[in-house]
PDB file of N, CA, C and O in Angstrom:
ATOM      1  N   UNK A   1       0.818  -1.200   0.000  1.00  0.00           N
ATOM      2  CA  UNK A   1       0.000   0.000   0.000  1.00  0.00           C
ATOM      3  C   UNK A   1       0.860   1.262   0.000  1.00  0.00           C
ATOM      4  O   UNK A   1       0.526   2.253  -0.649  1.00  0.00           O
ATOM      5  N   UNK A   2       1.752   1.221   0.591  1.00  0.00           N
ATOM      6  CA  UNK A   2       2.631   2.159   0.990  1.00  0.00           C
ATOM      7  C   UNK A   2       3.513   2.765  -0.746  1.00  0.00           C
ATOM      8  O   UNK A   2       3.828   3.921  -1.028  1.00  0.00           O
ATOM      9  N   UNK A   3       3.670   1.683  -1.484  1.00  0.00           N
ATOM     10  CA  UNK A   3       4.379   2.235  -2.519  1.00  0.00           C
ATOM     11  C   UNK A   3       3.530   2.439  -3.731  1.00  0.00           C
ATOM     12  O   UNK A   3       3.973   2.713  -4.847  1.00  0.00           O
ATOM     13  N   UNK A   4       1.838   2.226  -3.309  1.00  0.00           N
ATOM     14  CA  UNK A   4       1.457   2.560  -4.385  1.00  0.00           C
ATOM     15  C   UNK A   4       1.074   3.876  -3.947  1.00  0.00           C
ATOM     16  O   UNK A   4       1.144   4.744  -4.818  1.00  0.00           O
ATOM     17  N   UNK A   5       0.650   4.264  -2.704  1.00  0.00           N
ATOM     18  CA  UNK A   5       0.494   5.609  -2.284  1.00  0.00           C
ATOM     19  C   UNK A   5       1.729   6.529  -2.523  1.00  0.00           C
ATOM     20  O   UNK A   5       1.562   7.748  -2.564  1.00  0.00           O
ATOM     21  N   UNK A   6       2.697   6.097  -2.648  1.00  0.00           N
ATOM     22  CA  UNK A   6       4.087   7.318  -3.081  1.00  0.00           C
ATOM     23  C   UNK A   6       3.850   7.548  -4.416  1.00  0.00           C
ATOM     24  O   UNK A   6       3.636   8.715  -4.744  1.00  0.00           O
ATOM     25  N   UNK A   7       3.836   6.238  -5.697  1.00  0.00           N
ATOM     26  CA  UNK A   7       3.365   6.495  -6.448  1.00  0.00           C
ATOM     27  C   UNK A   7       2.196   7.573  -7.161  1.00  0.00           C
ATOM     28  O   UNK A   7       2.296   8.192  -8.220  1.00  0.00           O
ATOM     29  N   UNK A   8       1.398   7.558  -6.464  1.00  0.00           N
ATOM     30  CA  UNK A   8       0.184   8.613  -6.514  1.00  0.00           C
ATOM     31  C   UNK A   8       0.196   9.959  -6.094  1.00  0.00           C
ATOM     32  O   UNK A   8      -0.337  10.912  -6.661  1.00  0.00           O
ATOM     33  N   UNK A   9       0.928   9.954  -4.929  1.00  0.00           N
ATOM     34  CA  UNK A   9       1.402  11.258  -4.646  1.00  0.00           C
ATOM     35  C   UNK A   9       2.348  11.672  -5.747  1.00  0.00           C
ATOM     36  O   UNK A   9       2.120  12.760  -6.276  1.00  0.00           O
ATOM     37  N   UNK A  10       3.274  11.034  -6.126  1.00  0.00           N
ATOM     38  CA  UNK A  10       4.184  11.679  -7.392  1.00  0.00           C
ATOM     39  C   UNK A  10       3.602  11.785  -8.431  1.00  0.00           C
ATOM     40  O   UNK A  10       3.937  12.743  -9.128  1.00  0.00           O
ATOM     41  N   UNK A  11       2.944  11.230  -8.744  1.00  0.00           N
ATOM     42  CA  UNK A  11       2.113  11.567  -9.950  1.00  0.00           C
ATOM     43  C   UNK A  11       0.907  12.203  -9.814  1.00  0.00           C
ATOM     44  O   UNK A  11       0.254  12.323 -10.850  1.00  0.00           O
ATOM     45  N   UNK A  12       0.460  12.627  -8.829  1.00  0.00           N
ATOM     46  CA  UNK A  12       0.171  13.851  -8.951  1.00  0.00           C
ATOM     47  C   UNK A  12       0.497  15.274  -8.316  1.00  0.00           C
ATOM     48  O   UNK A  12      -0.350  16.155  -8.172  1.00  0.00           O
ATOM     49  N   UNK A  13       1.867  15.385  -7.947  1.00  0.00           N
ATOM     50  CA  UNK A  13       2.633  16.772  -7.897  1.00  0.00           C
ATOM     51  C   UNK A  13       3.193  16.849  -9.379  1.00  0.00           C
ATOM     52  O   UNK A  13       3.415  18.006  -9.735  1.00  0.00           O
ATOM     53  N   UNK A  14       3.434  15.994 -10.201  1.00  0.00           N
ATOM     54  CA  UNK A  14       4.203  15.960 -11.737  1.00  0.00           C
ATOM     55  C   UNK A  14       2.957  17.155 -12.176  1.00  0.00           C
ATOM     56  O   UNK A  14       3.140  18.363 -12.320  1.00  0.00           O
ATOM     57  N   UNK A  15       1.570  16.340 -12.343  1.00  0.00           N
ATOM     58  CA  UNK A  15       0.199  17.130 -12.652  1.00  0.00           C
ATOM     59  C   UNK A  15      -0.104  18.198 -12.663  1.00  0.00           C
ATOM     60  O   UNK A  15      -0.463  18.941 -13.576  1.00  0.00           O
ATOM     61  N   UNK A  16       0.138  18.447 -10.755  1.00  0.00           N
ATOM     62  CA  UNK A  16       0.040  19.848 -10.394  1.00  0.00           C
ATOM     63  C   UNK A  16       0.773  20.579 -10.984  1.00  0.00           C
ATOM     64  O   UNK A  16       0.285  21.567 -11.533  1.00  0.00           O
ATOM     65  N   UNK A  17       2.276  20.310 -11.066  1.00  0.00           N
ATOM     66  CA  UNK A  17       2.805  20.998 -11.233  1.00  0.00           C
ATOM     67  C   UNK A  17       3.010  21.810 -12.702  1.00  0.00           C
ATOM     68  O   UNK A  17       3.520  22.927 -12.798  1.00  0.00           O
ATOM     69  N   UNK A  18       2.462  20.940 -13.903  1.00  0.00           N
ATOM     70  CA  UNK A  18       2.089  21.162 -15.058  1.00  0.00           C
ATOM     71  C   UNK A  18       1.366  22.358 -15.236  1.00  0.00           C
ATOM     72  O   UNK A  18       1.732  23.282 -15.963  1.00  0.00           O
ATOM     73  N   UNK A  19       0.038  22.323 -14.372  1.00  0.00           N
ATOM     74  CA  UNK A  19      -0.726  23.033 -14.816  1.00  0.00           C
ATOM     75  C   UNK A  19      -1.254  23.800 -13.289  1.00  0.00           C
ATOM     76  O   UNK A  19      -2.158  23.502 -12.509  1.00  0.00           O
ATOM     77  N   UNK A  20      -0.457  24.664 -13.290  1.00  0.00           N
ATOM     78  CA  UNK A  20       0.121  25.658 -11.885  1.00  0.00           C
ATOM     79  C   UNK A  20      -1.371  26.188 -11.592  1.00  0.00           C
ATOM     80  O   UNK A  20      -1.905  25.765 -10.566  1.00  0.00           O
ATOM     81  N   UNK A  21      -2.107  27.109 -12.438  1.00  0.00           N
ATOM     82  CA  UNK A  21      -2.741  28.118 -12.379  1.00  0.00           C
ATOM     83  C   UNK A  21      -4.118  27.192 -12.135  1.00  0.00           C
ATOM     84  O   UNK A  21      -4.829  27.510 -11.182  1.00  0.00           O
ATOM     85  N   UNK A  22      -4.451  26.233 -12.842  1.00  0.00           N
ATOM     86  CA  UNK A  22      -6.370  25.321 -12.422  1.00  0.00           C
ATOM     87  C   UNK A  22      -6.117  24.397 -11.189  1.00  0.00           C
ATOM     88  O   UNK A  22      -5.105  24.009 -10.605  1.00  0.00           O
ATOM     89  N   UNK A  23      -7.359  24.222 -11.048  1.00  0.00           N
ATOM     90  CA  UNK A  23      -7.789  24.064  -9.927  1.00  0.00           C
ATOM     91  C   UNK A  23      -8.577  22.744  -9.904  1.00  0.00           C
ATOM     92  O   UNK A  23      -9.768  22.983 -10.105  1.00  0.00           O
ATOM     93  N   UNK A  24      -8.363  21.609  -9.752  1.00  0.00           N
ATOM     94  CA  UNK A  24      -8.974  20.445  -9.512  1.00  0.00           C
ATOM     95  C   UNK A  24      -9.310  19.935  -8.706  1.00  0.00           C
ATOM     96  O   UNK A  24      -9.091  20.230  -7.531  1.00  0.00           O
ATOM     97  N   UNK A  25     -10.036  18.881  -9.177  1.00  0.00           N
ATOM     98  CA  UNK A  25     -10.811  18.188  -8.549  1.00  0.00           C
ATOM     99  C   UNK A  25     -10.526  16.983  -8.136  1.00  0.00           C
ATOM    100  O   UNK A  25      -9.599  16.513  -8.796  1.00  0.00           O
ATOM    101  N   UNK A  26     -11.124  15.918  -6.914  1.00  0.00           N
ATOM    102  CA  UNK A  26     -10.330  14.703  -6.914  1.00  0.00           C
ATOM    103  C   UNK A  26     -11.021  13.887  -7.771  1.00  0.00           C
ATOM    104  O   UNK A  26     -10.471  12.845  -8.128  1.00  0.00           O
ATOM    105  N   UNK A  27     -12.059  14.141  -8.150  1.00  0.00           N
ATOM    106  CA  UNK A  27     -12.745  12.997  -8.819  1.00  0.00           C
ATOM    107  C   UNK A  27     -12.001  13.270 -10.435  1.00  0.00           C
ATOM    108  O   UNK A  27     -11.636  12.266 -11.047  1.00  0.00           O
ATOM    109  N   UNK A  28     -11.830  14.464 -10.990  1.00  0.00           N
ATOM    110  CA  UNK A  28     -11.113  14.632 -12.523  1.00  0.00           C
ATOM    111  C   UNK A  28     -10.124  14.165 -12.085  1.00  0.00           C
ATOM    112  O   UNK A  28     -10.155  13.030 -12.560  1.00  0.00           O
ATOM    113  N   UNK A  29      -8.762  14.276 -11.179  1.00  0.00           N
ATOM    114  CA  UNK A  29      -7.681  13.885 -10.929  1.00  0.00           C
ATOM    115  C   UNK A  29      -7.653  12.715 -11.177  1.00  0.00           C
ATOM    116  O   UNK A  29      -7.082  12.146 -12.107  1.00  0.00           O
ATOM    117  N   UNK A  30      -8.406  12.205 -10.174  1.00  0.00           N
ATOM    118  CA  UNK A  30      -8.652  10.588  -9.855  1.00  0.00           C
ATOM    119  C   UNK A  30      -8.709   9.818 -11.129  1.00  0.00           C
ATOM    120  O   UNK A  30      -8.006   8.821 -11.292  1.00  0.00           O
ATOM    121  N   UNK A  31      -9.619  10.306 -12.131  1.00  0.00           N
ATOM    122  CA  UNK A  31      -9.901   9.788 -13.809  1.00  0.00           C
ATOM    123  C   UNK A  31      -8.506   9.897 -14.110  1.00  0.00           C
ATOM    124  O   UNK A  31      -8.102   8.739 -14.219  1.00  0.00           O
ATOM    125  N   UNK A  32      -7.604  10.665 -14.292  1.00  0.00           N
ATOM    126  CA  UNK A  32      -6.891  10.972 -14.894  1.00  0.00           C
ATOM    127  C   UNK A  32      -5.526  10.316 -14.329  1.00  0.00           C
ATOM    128  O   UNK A  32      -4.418  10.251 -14.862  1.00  0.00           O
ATOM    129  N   UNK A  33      -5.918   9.913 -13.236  1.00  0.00           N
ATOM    130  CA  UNK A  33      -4.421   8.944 -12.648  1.00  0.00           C
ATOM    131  C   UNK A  33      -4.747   7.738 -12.551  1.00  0.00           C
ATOM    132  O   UNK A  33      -3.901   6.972 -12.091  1.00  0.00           O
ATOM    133  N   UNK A  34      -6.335   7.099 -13.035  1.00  0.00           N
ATOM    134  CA  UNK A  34      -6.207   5.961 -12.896  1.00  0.00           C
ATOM    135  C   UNK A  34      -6.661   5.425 -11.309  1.00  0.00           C
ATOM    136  O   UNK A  34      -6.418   4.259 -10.996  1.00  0.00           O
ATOM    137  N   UNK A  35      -7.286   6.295 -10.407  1.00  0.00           N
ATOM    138  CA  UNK A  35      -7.324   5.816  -9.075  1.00  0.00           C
ATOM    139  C   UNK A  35      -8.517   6.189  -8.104  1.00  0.00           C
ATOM    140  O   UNK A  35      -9.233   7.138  -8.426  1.00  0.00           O
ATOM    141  N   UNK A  36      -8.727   5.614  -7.133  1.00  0.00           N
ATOM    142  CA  UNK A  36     -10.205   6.411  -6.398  1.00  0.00           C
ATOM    143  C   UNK A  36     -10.237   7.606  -6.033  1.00  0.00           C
ATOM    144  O   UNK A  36      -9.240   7.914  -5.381  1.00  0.00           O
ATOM    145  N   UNK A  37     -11.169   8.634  -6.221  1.00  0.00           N
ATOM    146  CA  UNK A  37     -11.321   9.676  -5.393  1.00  0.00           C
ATOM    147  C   UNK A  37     -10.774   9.713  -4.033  1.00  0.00           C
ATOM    148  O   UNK A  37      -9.886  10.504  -3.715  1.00  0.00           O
ATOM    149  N   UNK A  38     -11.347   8.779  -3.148  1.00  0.00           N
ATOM    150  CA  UNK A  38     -11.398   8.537  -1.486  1.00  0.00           C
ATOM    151  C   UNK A  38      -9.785   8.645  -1.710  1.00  0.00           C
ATOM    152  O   UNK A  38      -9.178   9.613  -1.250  1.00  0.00           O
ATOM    153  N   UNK A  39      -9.319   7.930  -2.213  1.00  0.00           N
ATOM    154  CA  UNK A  39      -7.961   7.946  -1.786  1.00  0.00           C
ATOM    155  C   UNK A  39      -6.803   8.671  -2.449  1.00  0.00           C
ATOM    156  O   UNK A  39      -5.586   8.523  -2.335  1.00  0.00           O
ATOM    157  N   UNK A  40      -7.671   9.639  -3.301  1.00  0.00           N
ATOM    158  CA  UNK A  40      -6.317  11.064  -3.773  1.00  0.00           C
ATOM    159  C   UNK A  40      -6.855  11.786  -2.568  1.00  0.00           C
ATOM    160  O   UNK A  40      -6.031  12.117  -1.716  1.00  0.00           O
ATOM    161  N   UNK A  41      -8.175  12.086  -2.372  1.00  0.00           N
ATOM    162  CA  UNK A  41      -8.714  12.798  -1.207  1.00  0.00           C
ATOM    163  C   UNK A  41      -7.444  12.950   0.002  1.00  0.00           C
ATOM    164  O   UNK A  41      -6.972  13.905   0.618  1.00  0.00           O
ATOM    165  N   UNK A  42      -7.215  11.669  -0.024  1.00  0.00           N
ATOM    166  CA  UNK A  42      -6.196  11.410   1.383  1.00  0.00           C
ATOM    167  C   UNK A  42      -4.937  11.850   0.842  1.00  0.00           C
ATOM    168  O   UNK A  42      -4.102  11.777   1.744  1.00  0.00           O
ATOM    169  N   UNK A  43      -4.644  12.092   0.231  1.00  0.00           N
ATOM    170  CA  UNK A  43      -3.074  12.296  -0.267  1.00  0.00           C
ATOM    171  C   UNK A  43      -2.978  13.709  -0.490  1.00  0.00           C
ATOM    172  O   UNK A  43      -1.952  14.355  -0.279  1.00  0.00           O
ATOM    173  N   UNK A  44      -4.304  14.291  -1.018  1.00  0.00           N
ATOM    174  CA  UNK A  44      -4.491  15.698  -1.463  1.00  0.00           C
ATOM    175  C   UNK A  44      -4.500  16.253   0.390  1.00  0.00           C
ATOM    176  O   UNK A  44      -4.274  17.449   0.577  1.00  0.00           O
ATOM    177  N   UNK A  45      -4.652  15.725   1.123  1.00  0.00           N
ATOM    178  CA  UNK A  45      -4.895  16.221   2.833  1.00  0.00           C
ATOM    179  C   UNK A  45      -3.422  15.860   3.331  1.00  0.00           C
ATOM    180  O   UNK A  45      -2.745  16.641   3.998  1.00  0.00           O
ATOM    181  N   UNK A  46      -3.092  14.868   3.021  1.00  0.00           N
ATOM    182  CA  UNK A  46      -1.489  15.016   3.358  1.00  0.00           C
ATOM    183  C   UNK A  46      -0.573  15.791   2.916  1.00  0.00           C
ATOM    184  O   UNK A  46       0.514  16.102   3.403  1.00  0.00           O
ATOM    185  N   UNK A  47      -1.063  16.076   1.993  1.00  0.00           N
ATOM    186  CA  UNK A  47      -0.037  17.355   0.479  1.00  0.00           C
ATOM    187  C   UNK A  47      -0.246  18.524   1.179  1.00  0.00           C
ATOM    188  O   UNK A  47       0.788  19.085   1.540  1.00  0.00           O
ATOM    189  N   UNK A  48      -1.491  19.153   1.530  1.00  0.00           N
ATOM    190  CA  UNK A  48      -1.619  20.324   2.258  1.00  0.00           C
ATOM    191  C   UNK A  48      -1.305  20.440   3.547  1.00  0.00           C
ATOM    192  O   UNK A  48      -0.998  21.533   4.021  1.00  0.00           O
ATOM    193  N   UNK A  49      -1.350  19.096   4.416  1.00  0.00           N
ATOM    194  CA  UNK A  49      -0.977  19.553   5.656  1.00  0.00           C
ATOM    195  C   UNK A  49       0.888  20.408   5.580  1.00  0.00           C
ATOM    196  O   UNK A  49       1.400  21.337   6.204  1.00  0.00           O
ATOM    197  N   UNK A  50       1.408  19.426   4.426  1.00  0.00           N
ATOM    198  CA  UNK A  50       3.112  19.431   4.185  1.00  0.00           C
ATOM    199  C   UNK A  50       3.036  20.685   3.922  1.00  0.00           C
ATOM    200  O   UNK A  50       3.827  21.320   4.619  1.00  0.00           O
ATOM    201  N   UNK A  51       2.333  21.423   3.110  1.00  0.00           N
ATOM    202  CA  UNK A  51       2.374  22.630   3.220  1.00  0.00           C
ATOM    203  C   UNK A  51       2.521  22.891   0.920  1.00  0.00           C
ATOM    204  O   UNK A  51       2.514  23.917   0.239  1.00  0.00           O
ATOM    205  N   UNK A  52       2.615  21.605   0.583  1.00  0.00           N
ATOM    206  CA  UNK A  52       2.931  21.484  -0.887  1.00  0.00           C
ATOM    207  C   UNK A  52       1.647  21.698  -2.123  1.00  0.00           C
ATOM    208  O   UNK A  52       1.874  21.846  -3.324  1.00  0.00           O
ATOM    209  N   UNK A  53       0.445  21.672  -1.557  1.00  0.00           N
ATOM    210  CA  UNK A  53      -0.641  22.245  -2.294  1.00  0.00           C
ATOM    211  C   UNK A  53      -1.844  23.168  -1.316  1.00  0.00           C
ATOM    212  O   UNK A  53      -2.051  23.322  -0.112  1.00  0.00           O
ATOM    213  N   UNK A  54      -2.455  23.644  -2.573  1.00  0.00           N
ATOM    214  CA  UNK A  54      -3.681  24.498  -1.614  1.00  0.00           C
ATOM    215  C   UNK A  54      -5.073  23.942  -2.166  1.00  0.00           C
ATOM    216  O   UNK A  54      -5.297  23.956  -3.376  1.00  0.00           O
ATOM    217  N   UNK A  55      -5.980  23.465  -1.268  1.00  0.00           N
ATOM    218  CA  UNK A  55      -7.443  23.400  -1.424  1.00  0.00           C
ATOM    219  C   UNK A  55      -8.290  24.135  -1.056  1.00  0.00           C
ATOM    220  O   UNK A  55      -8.264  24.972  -0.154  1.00  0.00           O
ATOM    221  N   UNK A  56      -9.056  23.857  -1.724  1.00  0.00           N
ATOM    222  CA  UNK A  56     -10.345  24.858  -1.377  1.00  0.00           C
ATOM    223  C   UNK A  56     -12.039  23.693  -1.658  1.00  0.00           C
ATOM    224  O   UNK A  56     -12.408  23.056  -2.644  1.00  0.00           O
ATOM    225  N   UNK A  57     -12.603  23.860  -0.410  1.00  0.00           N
ATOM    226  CA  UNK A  57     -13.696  23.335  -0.617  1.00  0.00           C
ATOM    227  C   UNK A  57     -14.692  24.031  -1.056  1.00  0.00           C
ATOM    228  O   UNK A  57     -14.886  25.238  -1.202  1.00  0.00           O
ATOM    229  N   UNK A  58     -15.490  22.789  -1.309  1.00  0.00           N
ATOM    230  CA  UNK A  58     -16.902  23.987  -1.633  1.00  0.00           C
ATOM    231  C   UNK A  58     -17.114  23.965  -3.171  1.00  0.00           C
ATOM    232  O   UNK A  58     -16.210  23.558  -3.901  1.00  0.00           O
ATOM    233  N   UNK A  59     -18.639  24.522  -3.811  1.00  0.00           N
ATOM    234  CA  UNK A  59     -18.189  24.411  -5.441  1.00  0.00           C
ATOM    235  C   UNK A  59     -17.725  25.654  -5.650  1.00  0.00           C
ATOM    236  O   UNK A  59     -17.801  26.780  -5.159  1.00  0.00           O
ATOM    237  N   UNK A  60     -16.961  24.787  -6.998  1.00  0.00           N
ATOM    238  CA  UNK A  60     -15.935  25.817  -7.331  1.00  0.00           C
ATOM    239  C   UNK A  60     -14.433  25.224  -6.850  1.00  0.00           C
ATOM    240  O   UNK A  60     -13.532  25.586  -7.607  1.00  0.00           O
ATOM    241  N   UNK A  61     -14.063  24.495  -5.881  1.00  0.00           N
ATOM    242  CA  UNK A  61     -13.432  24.680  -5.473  1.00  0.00           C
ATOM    243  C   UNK A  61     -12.366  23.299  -5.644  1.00  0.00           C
ATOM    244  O   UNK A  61     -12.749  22.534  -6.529  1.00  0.00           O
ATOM    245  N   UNK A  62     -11.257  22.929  -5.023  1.00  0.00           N
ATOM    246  CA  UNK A  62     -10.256  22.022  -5.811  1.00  0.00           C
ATOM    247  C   UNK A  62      -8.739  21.720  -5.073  1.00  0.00           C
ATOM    248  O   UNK A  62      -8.620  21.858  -3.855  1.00  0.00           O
ATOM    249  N   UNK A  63      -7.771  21.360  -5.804  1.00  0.00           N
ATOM    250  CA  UNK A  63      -6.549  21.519  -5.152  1.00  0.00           C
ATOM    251  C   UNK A  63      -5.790  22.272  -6.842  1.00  0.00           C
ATOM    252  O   UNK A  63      -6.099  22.213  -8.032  1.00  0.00           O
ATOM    253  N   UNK A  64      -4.711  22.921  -6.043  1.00  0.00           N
ATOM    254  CA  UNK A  64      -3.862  23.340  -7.063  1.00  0.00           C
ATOM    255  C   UNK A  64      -2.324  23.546  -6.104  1.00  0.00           C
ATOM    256  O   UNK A  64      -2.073  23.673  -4.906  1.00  0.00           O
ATOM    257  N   UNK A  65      -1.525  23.496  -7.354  1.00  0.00           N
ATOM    258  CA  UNK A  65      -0.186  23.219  -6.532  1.00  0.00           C
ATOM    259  C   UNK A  65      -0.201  25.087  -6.039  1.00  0.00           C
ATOM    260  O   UNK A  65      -0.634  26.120  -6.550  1.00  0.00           O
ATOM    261  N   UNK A  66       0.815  24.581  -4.311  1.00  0.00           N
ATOM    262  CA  UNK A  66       0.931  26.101  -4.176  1.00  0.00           C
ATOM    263  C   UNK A  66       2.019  26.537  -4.892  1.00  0.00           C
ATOM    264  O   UNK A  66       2.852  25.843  -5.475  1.00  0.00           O
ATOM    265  N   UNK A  67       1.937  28.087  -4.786  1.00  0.00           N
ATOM    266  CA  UNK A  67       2.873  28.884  -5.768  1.00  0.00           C
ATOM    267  C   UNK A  67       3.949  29.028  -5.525  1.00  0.00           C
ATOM    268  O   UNK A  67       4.925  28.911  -6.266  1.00  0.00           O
ATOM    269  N   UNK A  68       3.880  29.349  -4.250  1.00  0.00           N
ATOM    270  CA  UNK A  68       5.181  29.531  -3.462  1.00  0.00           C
ATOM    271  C   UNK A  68       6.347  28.422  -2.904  1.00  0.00           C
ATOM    272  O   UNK A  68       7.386  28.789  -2.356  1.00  0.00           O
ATOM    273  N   UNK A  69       6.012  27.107  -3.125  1.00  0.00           N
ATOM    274  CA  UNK A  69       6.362  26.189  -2.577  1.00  0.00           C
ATOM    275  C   UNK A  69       7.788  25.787  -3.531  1.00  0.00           C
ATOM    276  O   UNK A  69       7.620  25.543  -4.726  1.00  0.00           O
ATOM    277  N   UNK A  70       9.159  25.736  -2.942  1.00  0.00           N
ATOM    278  CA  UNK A  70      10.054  25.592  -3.232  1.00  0.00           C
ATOM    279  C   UNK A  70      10.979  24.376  -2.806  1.00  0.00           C
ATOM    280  O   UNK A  70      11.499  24.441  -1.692  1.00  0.00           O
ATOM    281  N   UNK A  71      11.202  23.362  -3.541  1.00  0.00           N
ATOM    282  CA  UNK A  71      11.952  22.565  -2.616  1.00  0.00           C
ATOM    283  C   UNK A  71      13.557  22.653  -2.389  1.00  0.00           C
ATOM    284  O   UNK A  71      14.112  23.371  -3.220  1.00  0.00           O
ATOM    285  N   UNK A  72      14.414  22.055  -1.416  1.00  0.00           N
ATOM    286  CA  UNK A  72      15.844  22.329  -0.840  1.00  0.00           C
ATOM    287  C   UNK A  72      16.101  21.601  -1.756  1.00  0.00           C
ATOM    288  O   UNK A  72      15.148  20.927  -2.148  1.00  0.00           O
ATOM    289  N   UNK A  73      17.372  21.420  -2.446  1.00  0.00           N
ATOM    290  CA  UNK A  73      18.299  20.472  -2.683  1.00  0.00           C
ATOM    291  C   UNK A  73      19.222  19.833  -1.769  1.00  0.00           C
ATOM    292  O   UNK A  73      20.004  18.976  -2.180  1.00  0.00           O
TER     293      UNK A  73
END
């Protein structure tokens, strides 16, 4: 479980990171990686706690990578 969840998380910061400025959804995500809602849900809540994307609930509303987020080498 553990390495398909890294998997998913990397593939979808690759995503995010593509397309900086929209705002998704887990269920379009989810289509688009091949995987359940419920469980990008969980990854999209771990991503934000890290501080590496921003959500917004509600309609209208989504994850998108944050802007500011820089990683160390």
């Amino acid at each position: 479980m553990a390495g398909t969840q890294y998997a998913t998380t990397l593939h979808l910061l690759i995503l995010l990171a593509g397309e900086r400025e929209e705002a998704h959804t887990s269920a379009s995500l989810a289509a688009r990686l091949g995987t359940n809602p419920v469980v990008l849900r969980r990854v999209m809540a771990d991503l934000a706690r890290a501080g590496f994307v921003d959500t917004r609930r509600g309609a209208g509303g989504g994850v998108s990578n944050r802007k500011s987020t820089r990683l160390n080498s």
